[in-house]
Backbone and ligand atoms as CSV (ligand in chain L), in Angstrom:
chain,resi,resn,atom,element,x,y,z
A,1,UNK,N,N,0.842,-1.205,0.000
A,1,UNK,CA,C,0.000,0.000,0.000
A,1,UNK,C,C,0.878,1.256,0.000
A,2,UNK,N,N,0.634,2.153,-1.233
A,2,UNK,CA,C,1.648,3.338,-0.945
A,2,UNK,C,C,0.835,4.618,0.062
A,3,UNK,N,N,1.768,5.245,-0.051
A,3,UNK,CA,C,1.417,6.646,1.617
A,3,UNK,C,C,1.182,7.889,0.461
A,4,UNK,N,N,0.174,8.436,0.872
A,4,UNK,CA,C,0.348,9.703,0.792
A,4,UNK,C,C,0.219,10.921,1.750
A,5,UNK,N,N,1.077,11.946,1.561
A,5,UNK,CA,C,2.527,12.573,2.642
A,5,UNK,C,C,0.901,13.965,2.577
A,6,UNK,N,N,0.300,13.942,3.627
A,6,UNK,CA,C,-0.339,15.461,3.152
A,6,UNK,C,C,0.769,16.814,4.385
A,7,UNK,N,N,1.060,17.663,3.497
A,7,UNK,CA,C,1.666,19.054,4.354
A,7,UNK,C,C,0.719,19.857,4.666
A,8,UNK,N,N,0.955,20.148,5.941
A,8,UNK,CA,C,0.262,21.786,6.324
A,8,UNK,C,C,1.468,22.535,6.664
A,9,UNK,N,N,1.218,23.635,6.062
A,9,UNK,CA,C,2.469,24.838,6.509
A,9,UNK,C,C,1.569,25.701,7.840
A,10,UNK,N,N,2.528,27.253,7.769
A,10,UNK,CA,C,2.290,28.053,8.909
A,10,UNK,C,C,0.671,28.056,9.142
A,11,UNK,N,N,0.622,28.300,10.668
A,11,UNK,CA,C,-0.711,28.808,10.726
A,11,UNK,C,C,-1.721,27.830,10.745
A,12,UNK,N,N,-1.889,26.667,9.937
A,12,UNK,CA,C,-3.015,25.740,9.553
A,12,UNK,C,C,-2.994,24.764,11.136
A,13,UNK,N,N,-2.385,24.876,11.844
A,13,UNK,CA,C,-2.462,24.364,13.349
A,13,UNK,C,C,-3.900,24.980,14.317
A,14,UNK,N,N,-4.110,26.350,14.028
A,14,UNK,CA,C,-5.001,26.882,13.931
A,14,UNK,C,C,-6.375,27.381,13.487
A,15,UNK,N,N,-6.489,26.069,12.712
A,15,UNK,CA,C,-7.410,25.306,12.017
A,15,UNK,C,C,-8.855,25.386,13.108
A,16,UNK,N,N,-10.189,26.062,12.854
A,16,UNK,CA,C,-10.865,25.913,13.907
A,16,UNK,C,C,-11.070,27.370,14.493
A,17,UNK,N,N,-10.350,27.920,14.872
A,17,UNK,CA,C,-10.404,29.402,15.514
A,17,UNK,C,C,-9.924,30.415,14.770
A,18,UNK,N,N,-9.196,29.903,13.748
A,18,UNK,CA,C,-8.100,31.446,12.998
A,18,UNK,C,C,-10.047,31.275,11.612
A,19,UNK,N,N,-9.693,32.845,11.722
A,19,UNK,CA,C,-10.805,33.496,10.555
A,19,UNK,C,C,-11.949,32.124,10.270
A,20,UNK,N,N,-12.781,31.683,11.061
A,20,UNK,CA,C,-13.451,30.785,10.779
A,20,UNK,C,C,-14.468,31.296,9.591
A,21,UNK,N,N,-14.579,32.531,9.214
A,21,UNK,CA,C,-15.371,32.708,8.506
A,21,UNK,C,C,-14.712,32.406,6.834
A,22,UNK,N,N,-13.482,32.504,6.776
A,22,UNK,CA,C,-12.574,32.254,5.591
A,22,UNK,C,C,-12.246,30.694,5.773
A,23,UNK,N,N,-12.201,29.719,6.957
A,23,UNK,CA,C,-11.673,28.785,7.029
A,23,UNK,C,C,-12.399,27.267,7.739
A,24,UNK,N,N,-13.306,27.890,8.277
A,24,UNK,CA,C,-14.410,27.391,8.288
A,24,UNK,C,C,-14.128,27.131,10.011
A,25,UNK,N,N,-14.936,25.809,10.534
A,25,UNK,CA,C,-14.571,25.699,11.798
A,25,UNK,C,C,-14.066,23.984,12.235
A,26,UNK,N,N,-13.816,23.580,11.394
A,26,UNK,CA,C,-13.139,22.438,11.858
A,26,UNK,C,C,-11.539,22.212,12.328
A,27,UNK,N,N,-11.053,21.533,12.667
A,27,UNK,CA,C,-9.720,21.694,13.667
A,27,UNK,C,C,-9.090,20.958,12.544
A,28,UNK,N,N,-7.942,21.159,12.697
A,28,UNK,CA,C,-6.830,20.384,11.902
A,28,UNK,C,C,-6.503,18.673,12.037
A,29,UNK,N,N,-7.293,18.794,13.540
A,29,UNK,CA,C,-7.462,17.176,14.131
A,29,UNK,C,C,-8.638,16.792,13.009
A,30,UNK,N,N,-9.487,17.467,13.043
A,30,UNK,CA,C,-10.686,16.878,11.968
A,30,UNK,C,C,-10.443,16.688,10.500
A,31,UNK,N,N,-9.182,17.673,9.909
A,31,UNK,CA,C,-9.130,17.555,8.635
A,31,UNK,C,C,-7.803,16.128,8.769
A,32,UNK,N,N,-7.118,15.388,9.623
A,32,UNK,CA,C,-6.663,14.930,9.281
A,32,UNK,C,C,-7.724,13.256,9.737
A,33,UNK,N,N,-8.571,13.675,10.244
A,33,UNK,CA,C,-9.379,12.705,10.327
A,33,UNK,C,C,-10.484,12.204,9.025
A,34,UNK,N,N,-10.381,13.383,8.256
A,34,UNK,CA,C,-11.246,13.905,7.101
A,34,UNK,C,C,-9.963,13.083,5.949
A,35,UNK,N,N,-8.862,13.093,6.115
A,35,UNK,CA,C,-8.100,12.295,5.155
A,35,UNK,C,C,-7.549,10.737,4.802
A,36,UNK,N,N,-7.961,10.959,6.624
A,36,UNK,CA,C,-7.700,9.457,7.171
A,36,UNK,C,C,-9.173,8.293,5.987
A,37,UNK,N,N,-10.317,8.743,6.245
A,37,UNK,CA,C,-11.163,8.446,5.281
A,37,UNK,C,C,-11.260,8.488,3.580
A,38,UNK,N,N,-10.549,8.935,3.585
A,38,UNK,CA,C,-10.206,9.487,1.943
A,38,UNK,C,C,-9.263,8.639,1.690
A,39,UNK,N,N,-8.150,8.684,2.121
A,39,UNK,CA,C,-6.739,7.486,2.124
A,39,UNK,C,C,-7.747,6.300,1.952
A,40,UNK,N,N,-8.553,5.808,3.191
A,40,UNK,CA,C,-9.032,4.396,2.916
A,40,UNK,C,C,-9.795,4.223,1.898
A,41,UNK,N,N,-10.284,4.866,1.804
A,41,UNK,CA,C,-11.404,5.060,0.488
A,41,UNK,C,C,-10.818,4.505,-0.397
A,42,UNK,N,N,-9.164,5.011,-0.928
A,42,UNK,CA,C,-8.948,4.699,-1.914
A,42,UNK,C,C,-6.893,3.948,-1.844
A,43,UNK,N,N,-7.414,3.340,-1.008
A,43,UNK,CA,C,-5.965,2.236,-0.406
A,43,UNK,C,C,-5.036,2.570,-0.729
A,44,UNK,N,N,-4.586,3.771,0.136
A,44,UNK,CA,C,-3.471,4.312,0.894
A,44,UNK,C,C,-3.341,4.568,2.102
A,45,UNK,N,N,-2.340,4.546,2.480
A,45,UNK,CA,C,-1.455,5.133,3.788
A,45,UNK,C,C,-1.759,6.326,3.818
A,46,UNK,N,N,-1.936,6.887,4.911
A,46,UNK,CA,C,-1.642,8.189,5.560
A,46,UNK,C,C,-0.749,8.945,6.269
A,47,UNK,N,N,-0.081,10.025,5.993
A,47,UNK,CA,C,1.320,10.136,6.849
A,47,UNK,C,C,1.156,11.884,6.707
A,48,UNK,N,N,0.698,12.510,7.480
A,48,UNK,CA,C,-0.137,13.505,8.352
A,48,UNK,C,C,0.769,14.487,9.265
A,49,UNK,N,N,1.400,15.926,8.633
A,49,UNK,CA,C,1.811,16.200,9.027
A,49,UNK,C,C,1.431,18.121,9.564
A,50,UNK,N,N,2.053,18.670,10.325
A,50,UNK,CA,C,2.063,20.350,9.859
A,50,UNK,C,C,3.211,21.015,10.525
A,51,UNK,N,N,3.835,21.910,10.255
A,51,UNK,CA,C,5.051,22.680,10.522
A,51,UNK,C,C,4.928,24.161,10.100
A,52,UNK,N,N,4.903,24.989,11.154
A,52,UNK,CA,C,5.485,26.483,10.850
A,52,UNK,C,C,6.896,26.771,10.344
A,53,UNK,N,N,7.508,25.966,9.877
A,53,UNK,CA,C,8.843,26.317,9.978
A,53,UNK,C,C,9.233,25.853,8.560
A,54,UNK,N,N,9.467,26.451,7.700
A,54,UNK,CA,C,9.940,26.837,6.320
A,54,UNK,C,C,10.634,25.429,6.167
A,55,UNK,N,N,12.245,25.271,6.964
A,55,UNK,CA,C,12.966,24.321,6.397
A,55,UNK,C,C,12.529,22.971,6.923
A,56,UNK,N,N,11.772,22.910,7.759
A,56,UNK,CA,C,11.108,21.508,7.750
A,56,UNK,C,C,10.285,21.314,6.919
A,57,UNK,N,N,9.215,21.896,6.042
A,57,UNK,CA,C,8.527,21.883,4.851
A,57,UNK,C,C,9.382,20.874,3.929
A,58,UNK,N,N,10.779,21.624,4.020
A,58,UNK,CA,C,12.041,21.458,2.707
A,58,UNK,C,C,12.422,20.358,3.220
A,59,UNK,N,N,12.718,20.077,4.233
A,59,UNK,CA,C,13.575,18.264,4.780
A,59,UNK,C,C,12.323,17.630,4.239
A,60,UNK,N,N,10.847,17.697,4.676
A,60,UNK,CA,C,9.649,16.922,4.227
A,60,UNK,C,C,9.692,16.523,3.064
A,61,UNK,N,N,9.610,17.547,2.101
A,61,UNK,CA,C,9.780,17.410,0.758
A,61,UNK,C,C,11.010,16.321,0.164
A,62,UNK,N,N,11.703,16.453,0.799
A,62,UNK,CA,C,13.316,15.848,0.038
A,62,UNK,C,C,12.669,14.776,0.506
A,63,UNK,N,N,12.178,14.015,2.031
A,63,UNK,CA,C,11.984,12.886,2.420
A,63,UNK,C,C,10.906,12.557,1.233
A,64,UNK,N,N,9.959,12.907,0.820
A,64,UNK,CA,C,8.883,12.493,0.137
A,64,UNK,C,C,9.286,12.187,-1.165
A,65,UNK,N,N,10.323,13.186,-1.795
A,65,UNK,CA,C,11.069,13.011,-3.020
A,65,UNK,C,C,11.428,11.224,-3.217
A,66,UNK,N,N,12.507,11.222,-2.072
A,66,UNK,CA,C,13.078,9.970,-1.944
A,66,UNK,C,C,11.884,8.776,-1.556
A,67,UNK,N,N,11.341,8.971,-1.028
A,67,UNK,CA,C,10.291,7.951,-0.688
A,67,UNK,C,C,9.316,7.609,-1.983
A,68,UNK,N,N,8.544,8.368,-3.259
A,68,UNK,CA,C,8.483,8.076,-4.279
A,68,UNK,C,C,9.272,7.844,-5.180
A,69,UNK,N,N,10.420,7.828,-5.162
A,69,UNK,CA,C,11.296,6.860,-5.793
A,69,UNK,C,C,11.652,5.225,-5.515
A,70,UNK,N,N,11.593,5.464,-4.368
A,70,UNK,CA,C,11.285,3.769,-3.825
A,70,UNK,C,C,10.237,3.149,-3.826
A,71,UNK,N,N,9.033,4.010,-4.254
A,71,UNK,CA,C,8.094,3.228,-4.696
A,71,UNK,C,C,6.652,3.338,-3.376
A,72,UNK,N,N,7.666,3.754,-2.633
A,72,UNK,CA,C,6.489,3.681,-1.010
A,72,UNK,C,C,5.465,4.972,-1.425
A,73,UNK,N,N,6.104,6.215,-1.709
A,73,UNK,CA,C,4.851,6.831,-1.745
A,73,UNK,C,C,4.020,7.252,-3.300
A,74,UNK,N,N,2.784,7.751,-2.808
A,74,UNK,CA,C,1.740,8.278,-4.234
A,74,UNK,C,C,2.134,9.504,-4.705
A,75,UNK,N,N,2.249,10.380,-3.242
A,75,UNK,CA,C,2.542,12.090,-4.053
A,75,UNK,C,C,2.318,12.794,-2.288
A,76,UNK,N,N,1.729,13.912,-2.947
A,76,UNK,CA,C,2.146,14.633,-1.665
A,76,UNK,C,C,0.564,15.742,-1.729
A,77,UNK,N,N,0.652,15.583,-0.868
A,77,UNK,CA,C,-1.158,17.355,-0.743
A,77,UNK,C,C,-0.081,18.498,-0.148
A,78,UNK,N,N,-0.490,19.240,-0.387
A,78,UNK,CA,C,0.538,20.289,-0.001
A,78,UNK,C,C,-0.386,21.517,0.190
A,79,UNK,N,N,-0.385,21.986,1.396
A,79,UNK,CA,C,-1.239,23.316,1.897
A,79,UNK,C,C,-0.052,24.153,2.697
A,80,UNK,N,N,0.744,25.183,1.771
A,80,UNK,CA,C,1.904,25.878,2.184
A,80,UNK,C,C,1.283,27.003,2.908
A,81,UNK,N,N,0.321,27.180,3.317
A,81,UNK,CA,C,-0.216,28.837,4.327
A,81,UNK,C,C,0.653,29.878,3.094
A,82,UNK,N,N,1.155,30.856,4.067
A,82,UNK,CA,C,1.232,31.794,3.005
A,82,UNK,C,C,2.812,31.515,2.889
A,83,UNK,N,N,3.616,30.194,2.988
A,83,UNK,CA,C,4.694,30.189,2.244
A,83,UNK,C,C,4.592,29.942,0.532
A,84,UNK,N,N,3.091,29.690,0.802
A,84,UNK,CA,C,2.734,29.714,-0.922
A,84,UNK,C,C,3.044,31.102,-2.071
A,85,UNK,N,N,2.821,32.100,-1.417
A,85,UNK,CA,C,3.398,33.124,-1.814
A,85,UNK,C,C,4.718,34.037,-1.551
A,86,UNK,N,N,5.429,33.271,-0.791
A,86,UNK,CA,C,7.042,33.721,-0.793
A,86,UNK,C,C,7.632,33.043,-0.933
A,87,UNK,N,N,7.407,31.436,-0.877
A,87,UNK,CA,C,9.199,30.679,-1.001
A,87,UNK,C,C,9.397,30.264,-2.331
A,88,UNK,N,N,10.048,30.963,-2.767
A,88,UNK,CA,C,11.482,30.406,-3.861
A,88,UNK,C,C,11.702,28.953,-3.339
A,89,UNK,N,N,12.232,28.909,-2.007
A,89,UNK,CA,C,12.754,27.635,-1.655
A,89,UNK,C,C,11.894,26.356,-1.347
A,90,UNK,N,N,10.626,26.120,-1.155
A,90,UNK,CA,C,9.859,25.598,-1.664
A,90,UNK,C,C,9.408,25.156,-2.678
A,91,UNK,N,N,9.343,26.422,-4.012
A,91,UNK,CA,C,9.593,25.792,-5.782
A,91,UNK,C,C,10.579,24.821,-5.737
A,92,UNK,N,N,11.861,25.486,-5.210
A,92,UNK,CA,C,13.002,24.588,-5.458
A,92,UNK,C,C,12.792,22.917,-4.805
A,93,UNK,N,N,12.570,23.068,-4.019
A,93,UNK,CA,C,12.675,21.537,-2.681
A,93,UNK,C,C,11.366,20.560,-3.458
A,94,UNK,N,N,11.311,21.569,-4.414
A,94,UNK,CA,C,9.312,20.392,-5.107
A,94,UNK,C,C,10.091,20.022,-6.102
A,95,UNK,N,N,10.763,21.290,-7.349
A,95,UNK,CA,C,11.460,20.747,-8.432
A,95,UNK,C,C,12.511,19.781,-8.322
A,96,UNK,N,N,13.118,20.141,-7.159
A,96,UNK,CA,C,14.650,19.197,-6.913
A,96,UNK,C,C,14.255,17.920,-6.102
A,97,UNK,N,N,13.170,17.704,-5.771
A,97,UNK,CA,C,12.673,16.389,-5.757
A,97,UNK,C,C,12.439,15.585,-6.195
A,98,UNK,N,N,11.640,16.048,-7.423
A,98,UNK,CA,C,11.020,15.390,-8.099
A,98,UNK,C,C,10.026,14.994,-7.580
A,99,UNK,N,N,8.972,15.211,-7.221
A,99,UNK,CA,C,8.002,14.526,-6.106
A,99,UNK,C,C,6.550,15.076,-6.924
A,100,UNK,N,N,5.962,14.293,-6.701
A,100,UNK,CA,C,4.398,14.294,-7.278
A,100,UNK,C,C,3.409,15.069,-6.298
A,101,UNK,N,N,3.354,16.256,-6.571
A,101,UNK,CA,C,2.485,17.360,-5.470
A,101,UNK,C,C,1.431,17.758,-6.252
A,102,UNK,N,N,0.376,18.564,-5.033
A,102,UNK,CA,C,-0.613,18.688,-5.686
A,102,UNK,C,C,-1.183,19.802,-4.353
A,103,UNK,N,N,-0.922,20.835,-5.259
A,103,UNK,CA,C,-0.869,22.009,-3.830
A,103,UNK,C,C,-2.463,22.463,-4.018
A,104,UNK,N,N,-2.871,22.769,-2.388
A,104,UNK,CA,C,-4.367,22.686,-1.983
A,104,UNK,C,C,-4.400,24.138,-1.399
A,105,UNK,N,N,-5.106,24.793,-1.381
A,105,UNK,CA,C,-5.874,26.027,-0.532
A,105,UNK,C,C,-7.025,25.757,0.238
A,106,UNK,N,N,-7.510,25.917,1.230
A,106,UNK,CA,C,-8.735,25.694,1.550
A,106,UNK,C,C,-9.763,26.933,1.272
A,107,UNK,N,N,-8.965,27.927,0.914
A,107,UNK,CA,C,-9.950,29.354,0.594
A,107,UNK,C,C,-9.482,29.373,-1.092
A,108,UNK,N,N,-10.407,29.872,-1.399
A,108,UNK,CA,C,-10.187,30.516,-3.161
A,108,UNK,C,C,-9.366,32.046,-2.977
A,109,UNK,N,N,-8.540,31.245,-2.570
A,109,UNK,CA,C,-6.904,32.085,-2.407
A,109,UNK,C,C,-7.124,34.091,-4.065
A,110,UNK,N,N,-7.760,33.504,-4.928
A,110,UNK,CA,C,-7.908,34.002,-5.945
A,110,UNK,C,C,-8.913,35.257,-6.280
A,111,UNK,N,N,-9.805,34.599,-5.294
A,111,UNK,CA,C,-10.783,35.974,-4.764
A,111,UNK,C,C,-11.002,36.555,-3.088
A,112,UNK,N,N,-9.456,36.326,-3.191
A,112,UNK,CA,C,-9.214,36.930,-1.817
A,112,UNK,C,C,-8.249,38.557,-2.533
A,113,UNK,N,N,-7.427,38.636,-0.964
A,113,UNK,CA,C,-6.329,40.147,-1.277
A,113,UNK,C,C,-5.151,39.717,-2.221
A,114,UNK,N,N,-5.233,40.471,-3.656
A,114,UNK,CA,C,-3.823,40.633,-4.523
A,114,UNK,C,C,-2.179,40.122,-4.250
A,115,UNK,N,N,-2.002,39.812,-2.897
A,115,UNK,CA,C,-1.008,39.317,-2.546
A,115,UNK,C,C,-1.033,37.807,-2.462
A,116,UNK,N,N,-2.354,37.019,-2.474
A,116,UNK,CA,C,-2.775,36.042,-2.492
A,116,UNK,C,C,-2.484,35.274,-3.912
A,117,UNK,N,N,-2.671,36.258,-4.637
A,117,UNK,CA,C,-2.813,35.470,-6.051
A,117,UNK,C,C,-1.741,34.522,-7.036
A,118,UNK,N,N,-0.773,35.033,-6.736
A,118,UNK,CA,C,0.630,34.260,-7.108
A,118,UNK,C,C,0.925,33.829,-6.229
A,119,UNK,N,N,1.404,32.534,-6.420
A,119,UNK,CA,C,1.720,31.186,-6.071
A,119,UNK,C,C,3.174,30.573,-6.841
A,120,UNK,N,N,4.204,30.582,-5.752
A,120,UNK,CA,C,5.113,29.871,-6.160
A,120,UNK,C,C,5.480,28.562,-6.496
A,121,UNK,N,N,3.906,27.728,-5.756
A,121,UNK,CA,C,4.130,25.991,-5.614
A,121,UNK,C,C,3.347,25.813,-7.225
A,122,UNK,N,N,2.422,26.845,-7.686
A,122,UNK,CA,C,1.888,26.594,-9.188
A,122,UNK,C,C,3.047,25.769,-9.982
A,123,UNK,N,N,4.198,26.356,-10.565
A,123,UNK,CA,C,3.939,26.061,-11.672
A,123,UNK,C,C,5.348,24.721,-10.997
A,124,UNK,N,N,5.841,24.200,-9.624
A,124,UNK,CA,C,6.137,23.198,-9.907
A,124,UNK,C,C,5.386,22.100,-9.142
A,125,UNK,N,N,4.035,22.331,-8.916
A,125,UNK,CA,C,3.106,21.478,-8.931
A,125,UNK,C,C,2.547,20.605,-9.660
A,126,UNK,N,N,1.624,19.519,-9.873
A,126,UNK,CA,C,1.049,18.538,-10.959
A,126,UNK,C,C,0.020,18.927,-10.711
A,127,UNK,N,N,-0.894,19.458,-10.136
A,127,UNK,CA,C,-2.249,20.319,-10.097
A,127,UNK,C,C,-2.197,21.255,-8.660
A,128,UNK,N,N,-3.817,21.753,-8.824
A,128,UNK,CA,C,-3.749,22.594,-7.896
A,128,UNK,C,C,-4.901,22.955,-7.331
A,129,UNK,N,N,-5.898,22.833,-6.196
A,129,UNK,CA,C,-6.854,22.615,-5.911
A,129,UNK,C,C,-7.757,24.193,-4.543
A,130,UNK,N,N,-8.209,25.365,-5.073
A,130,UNK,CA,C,-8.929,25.882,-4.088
A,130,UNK,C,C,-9.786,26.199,-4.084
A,131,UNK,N,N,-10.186,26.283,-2.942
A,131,UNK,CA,C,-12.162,27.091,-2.380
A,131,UNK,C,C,-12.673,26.049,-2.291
A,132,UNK,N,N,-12.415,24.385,-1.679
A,132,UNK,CA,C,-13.653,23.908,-1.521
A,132,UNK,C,C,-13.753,23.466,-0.130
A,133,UNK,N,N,-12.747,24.279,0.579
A,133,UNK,CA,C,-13.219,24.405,1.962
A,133,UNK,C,C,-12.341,23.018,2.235
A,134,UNK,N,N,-12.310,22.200,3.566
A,134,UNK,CA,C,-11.464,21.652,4.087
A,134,UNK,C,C,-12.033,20.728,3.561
A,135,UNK,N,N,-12.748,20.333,2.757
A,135,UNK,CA,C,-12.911,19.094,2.086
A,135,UNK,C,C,-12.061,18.710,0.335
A,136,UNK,N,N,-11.645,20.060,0.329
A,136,UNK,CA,C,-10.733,19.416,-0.618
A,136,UNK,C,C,-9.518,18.686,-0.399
A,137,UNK,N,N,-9.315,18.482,1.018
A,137,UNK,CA,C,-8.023,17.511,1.143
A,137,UNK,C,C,-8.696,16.172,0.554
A,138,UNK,N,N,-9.529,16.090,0.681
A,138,UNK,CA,C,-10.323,14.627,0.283
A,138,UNK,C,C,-10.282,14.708,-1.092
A,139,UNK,N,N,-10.859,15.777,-1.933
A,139,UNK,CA,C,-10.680,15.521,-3.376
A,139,UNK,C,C,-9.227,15.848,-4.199
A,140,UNK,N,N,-8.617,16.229,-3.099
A,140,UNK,CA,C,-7.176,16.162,-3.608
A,140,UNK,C,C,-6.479,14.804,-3.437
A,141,UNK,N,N,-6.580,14.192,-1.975
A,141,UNK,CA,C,-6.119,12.814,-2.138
A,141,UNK,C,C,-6.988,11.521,-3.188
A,142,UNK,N,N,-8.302,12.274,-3.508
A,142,UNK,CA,C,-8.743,10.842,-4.473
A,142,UNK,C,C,-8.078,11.465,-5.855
A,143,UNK,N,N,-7.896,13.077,-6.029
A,143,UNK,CA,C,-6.894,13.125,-7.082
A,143,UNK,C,C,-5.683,12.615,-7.508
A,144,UNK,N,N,-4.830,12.459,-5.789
A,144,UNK,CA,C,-3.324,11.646,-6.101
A,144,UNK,C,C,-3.121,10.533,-6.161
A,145,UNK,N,N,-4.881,9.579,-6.074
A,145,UNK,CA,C,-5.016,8.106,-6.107
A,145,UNK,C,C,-4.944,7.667,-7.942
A,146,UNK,N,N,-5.665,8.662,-7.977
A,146,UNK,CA,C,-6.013,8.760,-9.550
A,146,UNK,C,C,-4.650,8.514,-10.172
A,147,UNK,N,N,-4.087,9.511,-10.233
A,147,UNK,CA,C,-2.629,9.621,-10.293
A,147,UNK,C,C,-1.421,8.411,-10.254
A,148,UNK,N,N,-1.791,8.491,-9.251
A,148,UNK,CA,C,-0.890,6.695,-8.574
A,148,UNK,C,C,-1.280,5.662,-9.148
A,149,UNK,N,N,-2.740,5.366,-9.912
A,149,UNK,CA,C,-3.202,4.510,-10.090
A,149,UNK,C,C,-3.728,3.697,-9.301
A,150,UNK,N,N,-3.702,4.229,-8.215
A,150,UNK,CA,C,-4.260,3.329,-6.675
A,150,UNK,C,C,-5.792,3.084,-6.678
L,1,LIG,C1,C,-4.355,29.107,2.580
L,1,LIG,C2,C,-4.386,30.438,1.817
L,1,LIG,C3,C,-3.140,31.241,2.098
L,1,LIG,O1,O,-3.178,32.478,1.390
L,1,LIG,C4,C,-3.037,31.548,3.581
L,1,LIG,O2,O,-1.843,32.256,3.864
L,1,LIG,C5,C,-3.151,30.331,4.422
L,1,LIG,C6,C,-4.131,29.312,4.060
L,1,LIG,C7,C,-5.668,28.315,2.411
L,1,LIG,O3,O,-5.682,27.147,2.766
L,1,LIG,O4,O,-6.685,28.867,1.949
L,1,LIG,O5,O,-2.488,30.206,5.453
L,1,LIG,O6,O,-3.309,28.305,2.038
């Protein structure tokens, strides 16, 4: 059975209380409970993580790189908070992986504030998924099943 690696970056720990009106009100415990179902759904592993901290994103990534090369994992969900719109080093740690991502928003990042709108994980992403609220971790992981062939 292969794993798929979902990321939460800054902030998404706060899942539940931060801007519930932009983010709704479920906890980050619920969205990984919300994936845990989705994984089975479609026979994978789950491996469930979140980090404020930029270069653990980047060790994650390299681990996930290497781990779909061996075959263990599908790809990766990737919800960078707003390192989505500043890291360079994030493009890099996705391209220099090589790793099968599939970066998620839970808000329609797009009809939010102008600083929102560019996205560095776009263009070395394999898709890209926002506004459907914390349930798109679910249609993002039956996306990376798709993918995997799982
Ligand atoms: C977010 C959108 C980002 O702009 C923001 O900085 C976040 C969450 C989302 O899931 O909608 O932290 O990635």
């Amino acid at each position: 059975m292969k794993t798929a690696l979902v990321l939460n970056g800054p902030n998404l720990n706060l899942l539940g209380t931060r801007e519930p009106a932009i983010y709704g009100a479920q906890t980050l415990a619920d969205v990984r409970a919300l994936c845990e179902s989705a994984c089975a759904a479609h026979g994978l592993a789950l491996d469930f993580r979140q980090s404020n901290h930029e270069g653990e994103l980047i060790d994650w990534i390299h681990e996930a790189g290497r781990a779909q090369a061996a075959g263990t994992l599908a790809g990766v969900v990737l919800n960078a908070g707003a390192y989505t719109h500043t890291s360079v080093a994030l493009h890099d740690a996705i391209k220099g992986a090589g790793v099968t991502l599939i970066e998620l928003h839970i808000s329609n990042v797009h009809a939010r504030e102008a600083f929102r709108h560019h996205s560095y994980i776009s263009p070395a992403a394999r898709a890209v998924m926002a506004g459907f609220g914390v349930q798109g971790y679910a249609l993002a992981i039956a996306g990376l099943a798709g993918l995997a062939g799982s």
